[in-house]
PAFI-40417 format. One record per residue (C-alpha): residue number from 1; x, y, z. Coordinates in nm, 3 decimals. Example, Ala and Ser with C-alpha at 12.3 -4.5 7.8 and 13.67 -1.06 7.14 Angstrom:
BEGIN
+-----+---------+---------+---------+
:   i :      c1 :      c2 :      c3 :
+-----+---------+---------+---------+
:   1 :   1.230 :  -0.450 :   0.780 :
:   2 :   1.367 :  -0.106 :   0.714 :
+-----+---------+---------+---------+
This chain:
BEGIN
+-----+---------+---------+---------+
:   i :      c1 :      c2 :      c3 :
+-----+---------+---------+---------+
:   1 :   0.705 :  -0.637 :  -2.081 :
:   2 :   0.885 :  -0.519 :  -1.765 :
:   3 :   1.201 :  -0.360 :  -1.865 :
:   4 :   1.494 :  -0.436 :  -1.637 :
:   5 :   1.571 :  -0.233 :  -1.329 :
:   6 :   1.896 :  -0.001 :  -1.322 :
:   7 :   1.997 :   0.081 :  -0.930 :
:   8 :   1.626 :  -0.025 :  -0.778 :
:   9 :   1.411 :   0.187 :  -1.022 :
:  10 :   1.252 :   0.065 :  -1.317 :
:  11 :   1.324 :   0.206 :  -1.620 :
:  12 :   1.069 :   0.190 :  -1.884 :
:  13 :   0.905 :   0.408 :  -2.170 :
:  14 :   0.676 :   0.594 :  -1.911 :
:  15 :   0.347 :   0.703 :  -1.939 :
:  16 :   0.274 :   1.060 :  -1.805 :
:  17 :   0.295 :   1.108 :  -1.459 :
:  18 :   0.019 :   1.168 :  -1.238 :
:  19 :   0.163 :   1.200 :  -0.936 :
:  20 :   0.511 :   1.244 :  -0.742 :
:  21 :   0.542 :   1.262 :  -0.378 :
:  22 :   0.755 :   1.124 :  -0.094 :
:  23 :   0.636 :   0.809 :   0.106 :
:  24 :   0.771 :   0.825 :   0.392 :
:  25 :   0.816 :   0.621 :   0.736 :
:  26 :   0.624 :   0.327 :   0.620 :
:  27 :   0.474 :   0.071 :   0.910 :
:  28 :   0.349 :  -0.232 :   0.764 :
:  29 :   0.135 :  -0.513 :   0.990 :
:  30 :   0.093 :  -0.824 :   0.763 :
:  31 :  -0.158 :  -1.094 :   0.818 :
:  32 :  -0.239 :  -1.405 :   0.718 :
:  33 :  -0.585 :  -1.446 :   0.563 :
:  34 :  -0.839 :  -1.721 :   0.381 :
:  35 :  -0.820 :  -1.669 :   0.043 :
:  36 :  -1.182 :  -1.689 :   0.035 :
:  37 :  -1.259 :  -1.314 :   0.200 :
:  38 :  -1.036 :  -1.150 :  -0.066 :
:  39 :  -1.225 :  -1.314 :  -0.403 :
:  40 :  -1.486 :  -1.009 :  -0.406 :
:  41 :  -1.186 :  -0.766 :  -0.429 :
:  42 :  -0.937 :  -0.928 :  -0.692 :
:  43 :  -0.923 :  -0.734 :  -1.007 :
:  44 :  -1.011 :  -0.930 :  -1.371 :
:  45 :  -0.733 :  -1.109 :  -1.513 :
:  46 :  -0.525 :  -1.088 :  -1.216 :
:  47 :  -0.419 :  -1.353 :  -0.905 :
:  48 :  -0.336 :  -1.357 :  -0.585 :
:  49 :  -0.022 :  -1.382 :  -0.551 :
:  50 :   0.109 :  -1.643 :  -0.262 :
:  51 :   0.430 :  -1.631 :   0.017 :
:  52 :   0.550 :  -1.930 :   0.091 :
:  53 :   0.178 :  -2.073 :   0.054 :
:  54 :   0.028 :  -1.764 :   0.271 :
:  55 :  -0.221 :  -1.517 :   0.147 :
:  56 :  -0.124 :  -1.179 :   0.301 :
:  57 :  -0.304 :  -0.854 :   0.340 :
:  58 :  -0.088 :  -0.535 :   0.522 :
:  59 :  -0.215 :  -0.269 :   0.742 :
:  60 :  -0.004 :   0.024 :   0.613 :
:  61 :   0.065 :   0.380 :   0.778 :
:  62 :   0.294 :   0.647 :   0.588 :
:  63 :   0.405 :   1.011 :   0.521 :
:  64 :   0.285 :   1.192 :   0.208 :
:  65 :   0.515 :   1.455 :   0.143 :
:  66 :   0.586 :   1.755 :  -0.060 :
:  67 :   0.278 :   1.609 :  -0.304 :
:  68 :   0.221 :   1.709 :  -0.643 :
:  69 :  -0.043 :   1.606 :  -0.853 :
:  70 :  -0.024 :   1.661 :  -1.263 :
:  71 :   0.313 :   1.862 :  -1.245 :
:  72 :   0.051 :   2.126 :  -0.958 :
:  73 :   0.136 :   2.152 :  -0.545 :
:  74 :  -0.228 :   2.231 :  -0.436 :
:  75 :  -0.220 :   2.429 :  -0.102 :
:  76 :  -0.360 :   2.188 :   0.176 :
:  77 :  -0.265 :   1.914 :   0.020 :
:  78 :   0.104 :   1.835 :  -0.021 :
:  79 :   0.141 :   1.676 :   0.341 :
:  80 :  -0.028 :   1.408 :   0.473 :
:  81 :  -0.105 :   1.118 :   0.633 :
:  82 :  -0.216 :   0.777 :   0.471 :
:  83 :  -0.330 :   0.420 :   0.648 :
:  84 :  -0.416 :   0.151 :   0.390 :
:  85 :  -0.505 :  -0.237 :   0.381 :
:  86 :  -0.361 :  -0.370 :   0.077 :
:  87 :  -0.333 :  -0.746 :  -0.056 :
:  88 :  -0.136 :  -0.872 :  -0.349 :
:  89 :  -0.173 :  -1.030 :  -0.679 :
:  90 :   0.025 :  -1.083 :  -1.013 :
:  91 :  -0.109 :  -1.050 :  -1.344 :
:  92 :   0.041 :  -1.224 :  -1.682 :
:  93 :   0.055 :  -0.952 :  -1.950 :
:  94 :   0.127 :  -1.241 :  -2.208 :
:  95 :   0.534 :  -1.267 :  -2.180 :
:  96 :   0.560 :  -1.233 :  -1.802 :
:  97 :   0.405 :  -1.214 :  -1.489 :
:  98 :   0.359 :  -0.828 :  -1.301 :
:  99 :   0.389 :  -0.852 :  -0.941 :
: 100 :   0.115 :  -0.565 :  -0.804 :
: 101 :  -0.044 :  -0.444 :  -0.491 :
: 102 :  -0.466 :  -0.404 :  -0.489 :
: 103 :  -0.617 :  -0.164 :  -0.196 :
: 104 :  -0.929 :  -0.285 :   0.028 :
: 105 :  -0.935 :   0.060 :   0.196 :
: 106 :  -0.727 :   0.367 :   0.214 :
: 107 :  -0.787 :   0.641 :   0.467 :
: 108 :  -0.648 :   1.022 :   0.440 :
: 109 :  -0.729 :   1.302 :   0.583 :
: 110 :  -0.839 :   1.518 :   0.288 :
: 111 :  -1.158 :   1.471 :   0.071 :
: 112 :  -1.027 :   1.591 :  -0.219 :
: 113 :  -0.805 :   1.364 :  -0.241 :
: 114 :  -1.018 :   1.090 :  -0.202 :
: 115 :  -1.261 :   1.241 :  -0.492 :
: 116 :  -0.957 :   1.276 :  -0.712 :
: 117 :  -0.826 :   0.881 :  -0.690 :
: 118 :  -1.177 :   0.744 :  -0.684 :
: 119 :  -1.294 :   0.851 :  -0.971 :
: 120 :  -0.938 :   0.851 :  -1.169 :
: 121 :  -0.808 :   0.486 :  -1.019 :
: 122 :  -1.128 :   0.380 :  -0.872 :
: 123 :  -0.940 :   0.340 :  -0.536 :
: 124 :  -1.131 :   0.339 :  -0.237 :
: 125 :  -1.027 :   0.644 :  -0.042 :
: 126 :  -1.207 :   0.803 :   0.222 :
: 127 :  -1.142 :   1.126 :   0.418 :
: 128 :  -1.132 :   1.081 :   0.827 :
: 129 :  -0.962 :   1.295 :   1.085 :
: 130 :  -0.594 :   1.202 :   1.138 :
: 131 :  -0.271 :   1.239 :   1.299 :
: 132 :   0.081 :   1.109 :   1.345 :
: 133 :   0.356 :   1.140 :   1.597 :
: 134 :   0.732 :   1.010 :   1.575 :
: 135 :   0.893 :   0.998 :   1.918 :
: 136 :   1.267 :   0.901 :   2.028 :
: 137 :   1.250 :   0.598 :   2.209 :
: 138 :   1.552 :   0.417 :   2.426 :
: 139 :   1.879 :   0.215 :   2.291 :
: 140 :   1.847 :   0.430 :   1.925 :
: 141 :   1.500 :   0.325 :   1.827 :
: 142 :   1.188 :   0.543 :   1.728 :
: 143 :   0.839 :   0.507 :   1.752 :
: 144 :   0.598 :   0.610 :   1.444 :
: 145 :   0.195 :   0.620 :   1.497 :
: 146 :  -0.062 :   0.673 :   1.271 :
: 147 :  -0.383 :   0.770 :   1.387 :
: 148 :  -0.756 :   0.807 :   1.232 :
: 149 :  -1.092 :   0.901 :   1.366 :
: 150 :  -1.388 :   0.662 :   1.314 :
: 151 :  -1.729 :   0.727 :   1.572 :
: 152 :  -1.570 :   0.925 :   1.780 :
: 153 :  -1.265 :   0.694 :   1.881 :
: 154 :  -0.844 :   0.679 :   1.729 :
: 155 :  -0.770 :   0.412 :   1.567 :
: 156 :  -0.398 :   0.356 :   1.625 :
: 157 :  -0.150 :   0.230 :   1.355 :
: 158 :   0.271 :   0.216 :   1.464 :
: 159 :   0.552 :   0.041 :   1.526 :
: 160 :   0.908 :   0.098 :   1.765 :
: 161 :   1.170 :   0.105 :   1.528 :
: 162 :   1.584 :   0.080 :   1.481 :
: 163 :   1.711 :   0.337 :   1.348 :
: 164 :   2.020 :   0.184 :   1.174 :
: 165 :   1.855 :   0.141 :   0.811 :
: 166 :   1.929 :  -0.207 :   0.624 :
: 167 :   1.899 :  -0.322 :   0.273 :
: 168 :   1.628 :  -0.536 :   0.148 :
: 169 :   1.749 :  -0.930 :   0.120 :
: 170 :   1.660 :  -1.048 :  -0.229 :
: 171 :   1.405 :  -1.363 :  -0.190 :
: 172 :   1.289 :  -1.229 :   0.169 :
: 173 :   0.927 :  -1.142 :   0.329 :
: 174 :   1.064 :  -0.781 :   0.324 :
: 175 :   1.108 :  -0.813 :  -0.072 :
: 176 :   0.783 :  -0.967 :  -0.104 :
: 177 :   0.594 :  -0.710 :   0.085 :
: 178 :   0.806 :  -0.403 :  -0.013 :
: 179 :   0.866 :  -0.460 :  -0.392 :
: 180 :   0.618 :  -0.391 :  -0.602 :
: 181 :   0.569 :  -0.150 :  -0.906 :
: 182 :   0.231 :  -0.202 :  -1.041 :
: 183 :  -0.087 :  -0.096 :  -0.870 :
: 184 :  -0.437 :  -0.279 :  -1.034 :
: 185 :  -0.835 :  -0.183 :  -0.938 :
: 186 :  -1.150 :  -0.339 :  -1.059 :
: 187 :  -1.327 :  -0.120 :  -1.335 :
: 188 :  -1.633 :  -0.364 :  -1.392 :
: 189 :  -1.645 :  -0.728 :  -1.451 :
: 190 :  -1.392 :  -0.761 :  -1.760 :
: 191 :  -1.185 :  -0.470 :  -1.750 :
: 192 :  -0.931 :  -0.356 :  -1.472 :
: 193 :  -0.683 :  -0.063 :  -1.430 :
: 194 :  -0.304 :  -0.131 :  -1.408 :
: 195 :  -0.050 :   0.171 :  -1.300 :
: 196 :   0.275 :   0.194 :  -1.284 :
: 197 :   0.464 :   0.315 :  -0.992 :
: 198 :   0.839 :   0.394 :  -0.938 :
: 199 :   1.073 :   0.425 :  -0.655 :
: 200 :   1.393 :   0.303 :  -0.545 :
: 201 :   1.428 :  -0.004 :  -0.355 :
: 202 :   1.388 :   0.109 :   0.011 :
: 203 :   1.596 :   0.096 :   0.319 :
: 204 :   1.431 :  -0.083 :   0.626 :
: 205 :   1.454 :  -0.093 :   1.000 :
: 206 :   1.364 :  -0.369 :   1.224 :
: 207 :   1.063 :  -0.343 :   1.444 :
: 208 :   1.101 :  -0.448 :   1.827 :
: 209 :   0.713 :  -0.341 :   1.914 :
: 210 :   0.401 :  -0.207 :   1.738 :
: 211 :   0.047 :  -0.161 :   1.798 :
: 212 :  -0.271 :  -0.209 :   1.616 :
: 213 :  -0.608 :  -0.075 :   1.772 :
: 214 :  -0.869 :  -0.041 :   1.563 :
: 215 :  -1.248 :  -0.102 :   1.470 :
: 216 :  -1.195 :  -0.329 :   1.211 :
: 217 :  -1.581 :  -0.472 :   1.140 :
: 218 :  -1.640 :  -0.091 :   1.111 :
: 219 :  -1.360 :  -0.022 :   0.884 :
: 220 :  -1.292 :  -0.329 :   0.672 :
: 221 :  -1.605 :  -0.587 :   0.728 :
: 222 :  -1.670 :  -0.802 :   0.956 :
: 223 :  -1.522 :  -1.083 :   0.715 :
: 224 :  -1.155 :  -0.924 :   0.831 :
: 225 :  -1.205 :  -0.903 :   1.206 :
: 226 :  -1.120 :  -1.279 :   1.325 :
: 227 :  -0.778 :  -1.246 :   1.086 :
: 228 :  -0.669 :  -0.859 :   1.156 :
: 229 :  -0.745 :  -0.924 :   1.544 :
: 230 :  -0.484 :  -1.206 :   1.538 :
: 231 :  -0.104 :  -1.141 :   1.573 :
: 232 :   0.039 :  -1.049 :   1.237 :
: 233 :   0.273 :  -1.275 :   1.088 :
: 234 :   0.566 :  -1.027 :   1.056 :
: 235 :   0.604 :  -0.663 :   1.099 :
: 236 :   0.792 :  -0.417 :   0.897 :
: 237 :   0.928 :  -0.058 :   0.849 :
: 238 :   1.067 :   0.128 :   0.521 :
: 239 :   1.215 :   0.502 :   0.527 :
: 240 :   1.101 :   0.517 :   0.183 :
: 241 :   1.158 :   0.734 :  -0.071 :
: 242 :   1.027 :   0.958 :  -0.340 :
: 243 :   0.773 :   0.842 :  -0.558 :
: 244 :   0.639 :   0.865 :  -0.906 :
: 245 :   0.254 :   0.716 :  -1.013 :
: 246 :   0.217 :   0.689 :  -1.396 :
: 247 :  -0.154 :   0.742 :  -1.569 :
: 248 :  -0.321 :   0.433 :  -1.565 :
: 249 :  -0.385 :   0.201 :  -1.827 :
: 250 :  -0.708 :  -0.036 :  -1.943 :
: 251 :  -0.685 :  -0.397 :  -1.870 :
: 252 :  -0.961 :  -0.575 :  -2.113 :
: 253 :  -1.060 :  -0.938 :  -2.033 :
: 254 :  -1.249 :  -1.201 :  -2.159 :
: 255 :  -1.522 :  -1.261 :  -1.871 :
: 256 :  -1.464 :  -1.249 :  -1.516 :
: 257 :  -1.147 :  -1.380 :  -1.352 :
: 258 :  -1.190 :  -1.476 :  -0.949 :
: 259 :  -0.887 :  -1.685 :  -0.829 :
+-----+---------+---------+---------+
């Protein structure tokens, strides 16, 4: 059962923390997609979990900052960038529902990292060559870009942001998107991994421009390309915060569940 949240964290009796880290300048693109394309990725026993009747997958580019793994700062890796595609699902745990997040693809730009989460979390990291820039832009605004190497060409990730922070609107897109605490990967056909993740509920600021150029057959499948290459159907930014990912627990189910 999810314990009740006390000024935006949850508080619960925690498992041991993996990792804790600051996610930081978050730009999230989110598109509408069919269903259909995301059945291969949903994890046993969980759903997808619908807005307003929409199916939604975000392109997300962040900071990782001042990154600790198992209590340990290891030099070279405690700043970085991250650009993930993420869709989202809810799982019933037998009292209530869990509202999580499940990752397609996440890029950064270190390999041990990626050797470290896919074999712990079987996420699906991989290490390219990147970069980010934030640059003051007119009438108090800022741009943020996230960029990644793939066959010898940047992918670009950003958005032109205010910079007068807001709170999150309880029932909005923002909430949907933003607000989630539970993290869940495919370990085989029956079981599935479910982690816990805390922060506080974020800050955003709303996005006049952004950009998205990138080779998404290449990255993602060519199943992706005719929904990613459309105009998203909102675009958002979070300052973020600092966050805390608990050791991950075994989901065990009874035969394969594709919603």
């Amino acid at each position: 059962m999810i314990p009740p949240r006390k000024g935006g964290i949850f508080t619960f009796m925690a498992k041991r923390q993996f990792l804790k880290a600051q996610w930081k300048n978050l730009v999230m693109l989110n598109y509408e997609v069919d269903p259909d394309i995301l059945k291969p990725h949903i994890p046993p026993g969980t759903e997808l979990d619908f807005w307003e009747g929409k199916v939604l997958v975000s392109m997300v580019g962040f900071m990782f900052l001042d990154t600790n793994v198992v209590g340990i700062k290891w030099p070279w890796h405690v700043n970085f960038e991250e650009v993930n595609l993420r869709f989202y699902v809810r799982y019933f745990n037998g009292t209530e529902w869990k509202r999580g997040a499940v990752f397609i693809s996440e890029i950064v730009p270190k390999a041990m990292i990626a050797l470290i989460a896919n074999n712990l979390y079987r996420e699906h990291y991989r290490a390219l060559p990147m970069r980010h820039s934030v640059t003051p832009a007119a009438d108090n605004h800022t741009g943020f870009l996230y960029e990644w190497k793939l066959n010898g060409h940047w992918n670009k990730l950003g958005a032109t942001v205010s910079n007068k922070p807001q709170a999150i609107e309880p029932g909005s897109p923002e909430e949907f998107i933003l607000e989630h605490y539970w993290g869940y990967n495919a370990l085989s056909a029956t079981k599935t991994m479910e982690y816990q993740v805390e922060h506080v509920t974020w800050q955003t600021g709303a996005v006049i421009d952004y950009i998205f150029d990138a080779d998404v057959t290449a990255l993602y499948g060519r199943e992706f390309k005719p929904y990613l290459e459309k105009e998203p159907v909102s675009a958002f930014f979070a300052l973020g915060s600092e966050v805390v990912v608990r050791m991950g627990e075994k989901i065990m189910v009874k035969g394969s569940v594709r919603n």
